[in-house]
MARBA-3410 file (N, C-alpha, C, O; in Angstrom, 1 decimal):
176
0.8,-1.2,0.0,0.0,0.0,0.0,0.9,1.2,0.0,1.8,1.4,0.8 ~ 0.5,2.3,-1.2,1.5,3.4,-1.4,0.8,4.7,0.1,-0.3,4.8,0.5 ~ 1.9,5.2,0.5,1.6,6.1,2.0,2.5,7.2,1.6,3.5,6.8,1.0 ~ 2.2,8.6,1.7,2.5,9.5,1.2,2.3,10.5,2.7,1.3,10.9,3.3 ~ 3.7,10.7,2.9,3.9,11.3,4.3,4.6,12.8,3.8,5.5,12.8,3.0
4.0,14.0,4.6,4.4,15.2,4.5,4.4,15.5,6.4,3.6,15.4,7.3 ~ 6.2,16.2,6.4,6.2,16.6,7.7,6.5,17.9,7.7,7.1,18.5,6.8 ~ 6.0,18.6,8.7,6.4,20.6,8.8,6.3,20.7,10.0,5.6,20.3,10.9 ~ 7.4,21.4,9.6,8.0,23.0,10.9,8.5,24.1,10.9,8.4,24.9,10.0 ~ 9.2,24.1,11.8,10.2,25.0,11.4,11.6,25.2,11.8,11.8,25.1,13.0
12.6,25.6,10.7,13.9,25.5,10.3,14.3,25.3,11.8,14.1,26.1,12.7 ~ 14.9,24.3,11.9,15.6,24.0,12.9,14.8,22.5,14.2,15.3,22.0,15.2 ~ 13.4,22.3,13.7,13.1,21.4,14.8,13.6,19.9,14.4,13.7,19.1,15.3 ~ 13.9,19.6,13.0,14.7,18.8,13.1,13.5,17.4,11.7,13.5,16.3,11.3 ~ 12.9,18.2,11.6,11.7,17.6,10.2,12.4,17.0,9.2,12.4,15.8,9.1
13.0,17.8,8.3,14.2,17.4,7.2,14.6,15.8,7.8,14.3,14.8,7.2 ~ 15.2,15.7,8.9,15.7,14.4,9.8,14.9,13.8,9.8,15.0,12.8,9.1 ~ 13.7,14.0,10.5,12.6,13.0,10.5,12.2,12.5,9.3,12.2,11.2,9.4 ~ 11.8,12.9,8.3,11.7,12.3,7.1,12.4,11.3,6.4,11.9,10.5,5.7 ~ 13.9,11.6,6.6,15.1,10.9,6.2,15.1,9.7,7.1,15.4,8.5,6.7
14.9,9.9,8.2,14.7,8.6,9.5,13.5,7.9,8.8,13.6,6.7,8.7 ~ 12.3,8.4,8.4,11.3,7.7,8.3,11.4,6.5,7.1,11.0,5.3,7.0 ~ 12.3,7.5,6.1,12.6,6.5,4.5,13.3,5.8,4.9,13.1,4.7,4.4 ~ 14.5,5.7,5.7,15.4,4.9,6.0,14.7,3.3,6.8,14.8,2.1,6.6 ~ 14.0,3.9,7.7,13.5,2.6,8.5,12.4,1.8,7.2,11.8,0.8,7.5
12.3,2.4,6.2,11.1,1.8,5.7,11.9,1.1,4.8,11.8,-0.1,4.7 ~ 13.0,1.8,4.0,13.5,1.1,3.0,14.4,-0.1,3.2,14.3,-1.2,2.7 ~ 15.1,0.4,4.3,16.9,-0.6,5.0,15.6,-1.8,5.9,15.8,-3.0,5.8 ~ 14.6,-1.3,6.7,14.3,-2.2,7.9,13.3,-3.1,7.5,13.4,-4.3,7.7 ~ 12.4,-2.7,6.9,10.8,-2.8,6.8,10.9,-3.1,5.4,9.8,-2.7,4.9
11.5,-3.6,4.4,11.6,-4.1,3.1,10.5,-3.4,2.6,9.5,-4.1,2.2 ~ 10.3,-2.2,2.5,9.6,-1.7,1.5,10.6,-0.4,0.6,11.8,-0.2,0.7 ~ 10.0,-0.1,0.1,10.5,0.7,-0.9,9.9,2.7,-0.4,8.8,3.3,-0.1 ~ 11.3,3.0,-0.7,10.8,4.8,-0.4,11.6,5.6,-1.0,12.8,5.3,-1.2 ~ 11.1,6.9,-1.3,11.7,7.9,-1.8,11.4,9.4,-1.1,10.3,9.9,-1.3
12.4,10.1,-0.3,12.1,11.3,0.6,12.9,12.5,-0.1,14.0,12.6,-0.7 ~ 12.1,13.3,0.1,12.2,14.8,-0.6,12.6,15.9,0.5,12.5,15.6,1.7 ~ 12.9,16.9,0.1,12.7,18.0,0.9,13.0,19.2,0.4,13.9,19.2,-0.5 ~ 12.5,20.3,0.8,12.3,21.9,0.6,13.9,22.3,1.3,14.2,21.9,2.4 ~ 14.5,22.8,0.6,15.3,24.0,0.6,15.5,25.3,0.5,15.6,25.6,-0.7
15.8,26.5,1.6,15.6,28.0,1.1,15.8,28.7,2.5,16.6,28.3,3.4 ~ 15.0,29.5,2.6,15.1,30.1,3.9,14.7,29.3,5.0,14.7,30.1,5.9 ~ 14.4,28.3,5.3,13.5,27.5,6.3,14.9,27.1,7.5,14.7,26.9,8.7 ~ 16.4,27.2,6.9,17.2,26.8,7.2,17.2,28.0,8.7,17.9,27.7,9.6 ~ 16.7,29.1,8.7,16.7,30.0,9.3,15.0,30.5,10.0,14.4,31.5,10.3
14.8,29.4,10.2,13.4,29.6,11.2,11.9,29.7,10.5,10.9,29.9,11.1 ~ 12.2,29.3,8.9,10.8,29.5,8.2,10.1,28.1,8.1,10.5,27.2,8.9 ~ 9.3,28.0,7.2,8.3,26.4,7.6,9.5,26.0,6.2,10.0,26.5,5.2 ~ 9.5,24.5,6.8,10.4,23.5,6.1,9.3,22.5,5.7,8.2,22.4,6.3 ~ 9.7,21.9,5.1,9.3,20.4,4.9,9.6,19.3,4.5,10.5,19.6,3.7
9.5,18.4,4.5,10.0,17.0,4.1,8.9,15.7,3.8,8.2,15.2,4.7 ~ 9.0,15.1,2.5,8.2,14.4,2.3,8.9,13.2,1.8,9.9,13.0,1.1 ~ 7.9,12.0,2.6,8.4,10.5,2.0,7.1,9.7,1.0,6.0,10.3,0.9 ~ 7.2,8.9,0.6,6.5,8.5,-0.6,6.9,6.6,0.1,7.8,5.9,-0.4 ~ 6.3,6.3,0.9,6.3,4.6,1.3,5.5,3.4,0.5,4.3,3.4,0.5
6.0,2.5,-0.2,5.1,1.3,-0.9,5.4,0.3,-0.9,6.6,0.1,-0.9 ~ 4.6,-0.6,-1.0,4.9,-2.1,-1.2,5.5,-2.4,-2.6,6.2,-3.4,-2.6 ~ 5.4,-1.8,-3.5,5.8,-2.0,-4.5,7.1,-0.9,-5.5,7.3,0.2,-5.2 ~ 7.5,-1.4,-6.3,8.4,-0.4,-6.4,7.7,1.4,-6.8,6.6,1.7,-7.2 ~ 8.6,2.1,-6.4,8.0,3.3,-6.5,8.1,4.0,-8.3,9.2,4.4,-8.9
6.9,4.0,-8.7,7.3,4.8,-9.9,7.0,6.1,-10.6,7.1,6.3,-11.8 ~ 6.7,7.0,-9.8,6.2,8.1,-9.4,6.6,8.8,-8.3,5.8,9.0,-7.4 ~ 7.7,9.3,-8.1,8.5,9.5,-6.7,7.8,10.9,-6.1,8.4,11.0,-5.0 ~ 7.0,12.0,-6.2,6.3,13.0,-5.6,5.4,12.8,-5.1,4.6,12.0,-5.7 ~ 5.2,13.3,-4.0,3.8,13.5,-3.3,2.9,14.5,-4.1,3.2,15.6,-4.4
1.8,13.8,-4.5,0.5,14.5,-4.9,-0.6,14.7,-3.9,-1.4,15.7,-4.0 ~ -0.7,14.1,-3.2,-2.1,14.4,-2.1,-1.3,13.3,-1.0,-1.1,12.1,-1.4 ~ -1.0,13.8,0.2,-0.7,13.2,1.4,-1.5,12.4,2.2,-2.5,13.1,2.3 ~ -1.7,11.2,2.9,-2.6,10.9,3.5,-1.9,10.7,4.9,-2.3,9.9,5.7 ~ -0.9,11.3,5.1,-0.6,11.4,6.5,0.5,12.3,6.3,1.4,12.4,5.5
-0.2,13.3,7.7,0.8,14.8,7.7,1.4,14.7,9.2,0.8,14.2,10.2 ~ 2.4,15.1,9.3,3.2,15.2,10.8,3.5,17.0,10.9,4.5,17.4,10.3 ~ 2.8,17.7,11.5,2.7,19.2,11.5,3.3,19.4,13.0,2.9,18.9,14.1 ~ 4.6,20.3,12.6,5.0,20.4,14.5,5.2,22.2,14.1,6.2,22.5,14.5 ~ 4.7,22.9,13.6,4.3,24.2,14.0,3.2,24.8,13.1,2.7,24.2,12.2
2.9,26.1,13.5,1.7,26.9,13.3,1.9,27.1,11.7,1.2,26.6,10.9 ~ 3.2,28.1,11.3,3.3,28.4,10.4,3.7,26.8,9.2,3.6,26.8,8.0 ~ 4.1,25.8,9.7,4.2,24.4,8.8,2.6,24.4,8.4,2.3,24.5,7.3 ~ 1.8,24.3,9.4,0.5,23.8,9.1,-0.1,24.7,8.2,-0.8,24.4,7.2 ~ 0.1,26.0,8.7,-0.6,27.1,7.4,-0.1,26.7,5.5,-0.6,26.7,4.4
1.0,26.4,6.1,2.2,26.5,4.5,1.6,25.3,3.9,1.0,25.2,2.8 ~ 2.0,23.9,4.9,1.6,22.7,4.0,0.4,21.9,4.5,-0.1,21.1,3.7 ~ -0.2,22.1,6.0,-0.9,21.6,6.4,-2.3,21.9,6.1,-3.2,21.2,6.4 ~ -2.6,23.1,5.4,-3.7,23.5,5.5,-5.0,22.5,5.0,-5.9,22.0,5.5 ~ -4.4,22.7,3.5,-5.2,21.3,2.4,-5.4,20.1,2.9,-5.5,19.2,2.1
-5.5,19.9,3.8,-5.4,18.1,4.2,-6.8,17.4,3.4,-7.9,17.9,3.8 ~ -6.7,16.7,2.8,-7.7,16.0,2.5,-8.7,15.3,3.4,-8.3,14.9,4.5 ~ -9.9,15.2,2.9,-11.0,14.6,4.3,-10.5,12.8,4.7,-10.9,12.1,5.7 ~ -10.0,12.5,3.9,-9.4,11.0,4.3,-8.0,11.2,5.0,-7.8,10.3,5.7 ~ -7.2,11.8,5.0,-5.7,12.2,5.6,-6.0,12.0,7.3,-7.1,12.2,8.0
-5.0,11.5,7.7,-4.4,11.3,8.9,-3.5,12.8,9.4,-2.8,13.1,8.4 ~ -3.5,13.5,10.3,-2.6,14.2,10.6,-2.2,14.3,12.2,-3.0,14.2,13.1 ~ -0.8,14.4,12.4,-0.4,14.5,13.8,-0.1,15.9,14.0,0.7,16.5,13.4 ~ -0.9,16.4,15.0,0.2,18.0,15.3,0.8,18.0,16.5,0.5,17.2,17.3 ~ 1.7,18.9,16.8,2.4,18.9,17.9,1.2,20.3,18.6,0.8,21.4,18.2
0.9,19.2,20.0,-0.3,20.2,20.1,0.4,21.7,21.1,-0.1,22.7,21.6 ~ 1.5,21.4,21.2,2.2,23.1,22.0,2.3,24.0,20.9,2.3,25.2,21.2 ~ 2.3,23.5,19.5,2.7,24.8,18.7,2.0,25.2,17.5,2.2,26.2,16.7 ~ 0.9,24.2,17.4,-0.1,24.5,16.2,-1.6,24.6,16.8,-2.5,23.9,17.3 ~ -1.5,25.7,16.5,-3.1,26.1,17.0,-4.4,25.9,16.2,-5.5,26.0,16.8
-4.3,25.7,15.3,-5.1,25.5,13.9,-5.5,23.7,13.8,-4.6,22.8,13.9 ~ -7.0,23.5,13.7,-7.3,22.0,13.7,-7.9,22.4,12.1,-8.6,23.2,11.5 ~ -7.0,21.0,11.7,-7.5,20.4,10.0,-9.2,20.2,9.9,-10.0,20.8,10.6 ~ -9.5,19.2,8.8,-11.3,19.2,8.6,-10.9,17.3,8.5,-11.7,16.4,8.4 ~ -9.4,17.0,8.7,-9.6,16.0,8.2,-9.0,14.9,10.0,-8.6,15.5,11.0
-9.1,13.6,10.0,-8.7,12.9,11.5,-7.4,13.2,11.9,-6.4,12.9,11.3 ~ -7.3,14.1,13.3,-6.4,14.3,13.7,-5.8,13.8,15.2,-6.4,13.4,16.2 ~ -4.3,13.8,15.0,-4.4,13.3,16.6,-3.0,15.0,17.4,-2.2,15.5,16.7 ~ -3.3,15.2,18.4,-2.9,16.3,19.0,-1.8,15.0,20.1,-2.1,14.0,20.8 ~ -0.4,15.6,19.8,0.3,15.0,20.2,1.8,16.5,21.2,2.2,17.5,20.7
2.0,16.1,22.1,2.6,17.4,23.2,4.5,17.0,22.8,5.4,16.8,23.5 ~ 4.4,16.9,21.5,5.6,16.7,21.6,6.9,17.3,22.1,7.9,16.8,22.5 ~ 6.5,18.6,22.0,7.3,19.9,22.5,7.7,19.6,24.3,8.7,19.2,24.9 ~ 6.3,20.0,24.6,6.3,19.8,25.9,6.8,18.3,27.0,6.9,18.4,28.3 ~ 7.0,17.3,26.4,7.2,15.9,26.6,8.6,16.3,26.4,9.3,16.5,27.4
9.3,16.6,25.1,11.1,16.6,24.9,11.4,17.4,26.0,12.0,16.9,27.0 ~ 10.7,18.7,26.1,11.1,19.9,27.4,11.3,19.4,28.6,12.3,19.6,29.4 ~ 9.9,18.6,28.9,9.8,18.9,30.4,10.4,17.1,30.9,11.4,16.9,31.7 ~ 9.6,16.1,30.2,10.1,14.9,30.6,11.4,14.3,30.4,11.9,13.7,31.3 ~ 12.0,14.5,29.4,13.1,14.7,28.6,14.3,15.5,28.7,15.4,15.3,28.3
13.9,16.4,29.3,15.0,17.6,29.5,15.9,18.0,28.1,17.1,18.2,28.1 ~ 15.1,17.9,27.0,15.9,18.4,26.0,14.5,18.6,24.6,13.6,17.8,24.4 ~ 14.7,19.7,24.0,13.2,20.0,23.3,13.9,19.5,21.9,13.3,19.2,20.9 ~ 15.3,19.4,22.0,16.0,19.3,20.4,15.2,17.8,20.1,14.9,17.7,19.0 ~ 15.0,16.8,20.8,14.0,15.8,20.8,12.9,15.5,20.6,12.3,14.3,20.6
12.2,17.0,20.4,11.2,16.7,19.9,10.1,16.0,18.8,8.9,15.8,18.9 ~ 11.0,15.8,17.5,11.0,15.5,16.2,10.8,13.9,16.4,9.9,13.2,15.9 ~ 11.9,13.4,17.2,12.1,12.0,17.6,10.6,11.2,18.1,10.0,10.2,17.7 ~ 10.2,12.5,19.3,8.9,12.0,20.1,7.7,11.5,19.0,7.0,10.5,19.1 ~ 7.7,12.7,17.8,6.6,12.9,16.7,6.7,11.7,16.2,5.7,11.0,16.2
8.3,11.1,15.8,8.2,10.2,14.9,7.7,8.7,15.6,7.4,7.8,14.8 ~ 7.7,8.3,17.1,7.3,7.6,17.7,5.6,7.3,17.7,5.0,6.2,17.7 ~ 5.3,8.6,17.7,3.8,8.7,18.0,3.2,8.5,16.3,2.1,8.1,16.2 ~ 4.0,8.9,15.1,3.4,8.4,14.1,3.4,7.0,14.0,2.5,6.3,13.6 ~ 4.7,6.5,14.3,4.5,5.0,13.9,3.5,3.8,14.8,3.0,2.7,14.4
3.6,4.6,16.0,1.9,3.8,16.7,0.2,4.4,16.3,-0.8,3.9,16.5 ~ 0.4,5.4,16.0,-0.5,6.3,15.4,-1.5,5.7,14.0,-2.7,5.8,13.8 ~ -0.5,5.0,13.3,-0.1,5.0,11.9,-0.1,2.8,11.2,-0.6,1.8,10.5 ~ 1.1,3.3,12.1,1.6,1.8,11.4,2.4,1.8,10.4,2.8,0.8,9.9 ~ 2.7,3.2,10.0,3.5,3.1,8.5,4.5,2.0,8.4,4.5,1.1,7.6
5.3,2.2,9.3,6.4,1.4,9.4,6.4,0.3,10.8,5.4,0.2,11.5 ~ 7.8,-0.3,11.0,7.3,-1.2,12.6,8.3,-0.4,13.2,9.3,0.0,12.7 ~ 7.8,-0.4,14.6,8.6,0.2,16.1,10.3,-0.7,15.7,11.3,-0.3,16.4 ~ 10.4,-1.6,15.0,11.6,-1.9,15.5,12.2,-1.2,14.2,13.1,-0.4,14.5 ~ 11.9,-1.3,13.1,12.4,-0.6,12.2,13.1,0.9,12.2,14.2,1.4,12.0
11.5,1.4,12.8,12.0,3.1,13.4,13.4,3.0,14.0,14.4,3.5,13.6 ~ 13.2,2.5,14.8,14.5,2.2,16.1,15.6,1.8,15.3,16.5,2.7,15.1 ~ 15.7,1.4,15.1,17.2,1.2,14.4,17.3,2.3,13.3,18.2,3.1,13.4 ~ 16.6,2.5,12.7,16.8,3.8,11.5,17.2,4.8,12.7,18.3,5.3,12.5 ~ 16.5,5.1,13.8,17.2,6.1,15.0,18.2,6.4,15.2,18.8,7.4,15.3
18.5,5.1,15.3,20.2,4.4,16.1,20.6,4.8,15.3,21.5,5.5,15.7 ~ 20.6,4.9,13.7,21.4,4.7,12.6,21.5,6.4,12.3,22.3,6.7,11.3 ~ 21.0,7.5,12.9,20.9,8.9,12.3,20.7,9.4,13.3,19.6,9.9,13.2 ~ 21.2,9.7,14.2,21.4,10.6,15.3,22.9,10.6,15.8,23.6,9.6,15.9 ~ 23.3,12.1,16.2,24.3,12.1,16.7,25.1,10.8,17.4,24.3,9.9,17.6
26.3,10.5,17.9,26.8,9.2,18.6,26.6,10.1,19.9,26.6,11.3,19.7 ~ 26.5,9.6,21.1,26.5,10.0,22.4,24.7,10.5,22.7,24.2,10.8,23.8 ~ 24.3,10.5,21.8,22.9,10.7,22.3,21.6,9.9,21.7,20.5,10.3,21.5 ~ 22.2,8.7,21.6,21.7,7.4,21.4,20.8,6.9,22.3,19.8,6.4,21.8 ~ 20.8,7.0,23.9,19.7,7.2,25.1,18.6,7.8,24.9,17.5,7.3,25.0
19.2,9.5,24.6,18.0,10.0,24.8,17.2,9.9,24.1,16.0,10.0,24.4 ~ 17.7,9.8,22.4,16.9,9.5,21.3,16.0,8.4,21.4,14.9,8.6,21.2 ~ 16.5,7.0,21.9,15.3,6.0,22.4,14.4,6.5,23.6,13.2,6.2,23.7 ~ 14.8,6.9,24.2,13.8,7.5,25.4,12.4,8.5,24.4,11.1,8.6,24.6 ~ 13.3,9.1,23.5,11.9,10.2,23.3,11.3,9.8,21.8,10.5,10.5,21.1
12.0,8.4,21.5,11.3,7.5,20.9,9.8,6.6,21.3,8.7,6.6,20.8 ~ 10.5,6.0,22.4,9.5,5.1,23.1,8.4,6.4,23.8,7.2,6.1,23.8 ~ 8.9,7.5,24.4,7.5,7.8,25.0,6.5,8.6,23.4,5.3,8.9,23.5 ~ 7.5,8.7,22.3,6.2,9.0,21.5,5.6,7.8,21.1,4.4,7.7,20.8 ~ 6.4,7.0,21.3,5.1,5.0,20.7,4.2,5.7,22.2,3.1,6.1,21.9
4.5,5.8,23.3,3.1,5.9,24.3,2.4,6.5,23.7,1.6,6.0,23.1 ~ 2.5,8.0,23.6,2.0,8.8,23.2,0.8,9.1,21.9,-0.1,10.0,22.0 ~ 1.2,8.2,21.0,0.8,7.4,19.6,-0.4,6.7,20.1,-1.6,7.2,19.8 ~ -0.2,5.5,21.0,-1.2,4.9,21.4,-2.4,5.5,21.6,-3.5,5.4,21.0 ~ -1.9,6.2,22.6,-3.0,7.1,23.3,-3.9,7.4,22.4,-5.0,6.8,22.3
-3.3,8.8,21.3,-4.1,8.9,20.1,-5.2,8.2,19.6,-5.7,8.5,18.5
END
C-alpha cells in the first residue's frame, strides 16, 4: 500500500531528519521501498520547512507527493504553509504546543514539544517523540524498524535520549 507522508515546521526542529529517518527505516528495515524529498531555502533560518516521504509495497514509480494521506505538523506556520489542504481522508499529527489550527480532516494532538522539554529535559528531541507517536499512530512502518533507522541517524552519544523520546512517542501514539 503506497503512503505518502508530508512533515512541517520549522527550520531548525529537526523535520528534514525525520523524514530521512522515516525513508530509511522503511527502505533498509521494513523491506519496503521509499523515496524522501525536501524543501530547501530560507526554512534553514526559522521559516516552515518540509519534508516528504513516498512509502510502498511495491516499487515506486512516481516519486512525488501529490495528495498526502498522513501529515506530521510540528508548527503553526508548517501547518498554514503545508498543512492546511489536508484532505478529508488524511491522517494528521500536530504537535499540540505549537499549532493552534485543527484540520477538517482525523487528527491526533500529540505534546511533543512539551514531553522533549519537560520529561526529557531536551526539546531538540522533539522531532524523535513525533516520529514515535506516528508510527503507533499509523503503522506506517514497525517500532523496531524506526529504532534502528534512529540508532542509525542521530548524533553518537545521544543514542539514550533519542530512544527515550522514541518510546514515549510510541506511548503517546497509542493514546491517540
Amino acid at each position: 500500500m503506497r503512503h505518502e507522508i508530508r512533515f512541517s515546521g520549522y527550520g531548525g526542529q529537526g523535520v528534514l531528519l525525520s523524514a530521512v529517518i522515516l525513508g530509511r527505516a522503511a527502505a533498509l528495515y521494513d523491506d519496503k521501498y521509499a523515496v524522501q524529498t525536501q524543501v530547501y531555502g530560507p526554512e534553514a533560518r526559522g521559516g516552515a520547512s518540509m519534508g516528504q516521504v513516498v512509502i510502498d509495497d511495491e516499487p515506486i514509480l512516481y516519486p512525488e507527493v501529490t495528495e498526502p494521506d498522513i501529515f506530521v505538523i510540528m508548527s503553526q506556520q508548517g501547518f498554514e504553509k503545508y498543512g492546511i489542504r489536508a484532505g478529508k481522508d488524511a491522517v494528521m499529527l500536530l504537535d499540540a504546543d505549537l499549532v493552534r489550527s485543527r484540520p477538517d480532516c482525523r487528527y491526533y494532538e500529540i505534546p511533543a514539544t512539551s514531553e522533549a522539554k519537560g520529561t526529557l529535559g531536551r526539546e531538540i528531541v522533539a522531532n524523535i517523540v513525533m516520529i514515535g507517536a506516528l508510527v503507533t499512530a499509523t503503522g506506517v512502518v514497525s517500532r523496531e524498524a524506526i529504532e534502528r533507522a534512529v540508532l542509525d541517524s542521530v548524533p553518537k552519544g545521544t543514542e539514550e535520549l533519542n530512544v527515550k523520546a522514541l518510546k514515549r512517542g510510541f506511548e503517546l501514539g497509542e493514546r491517540a
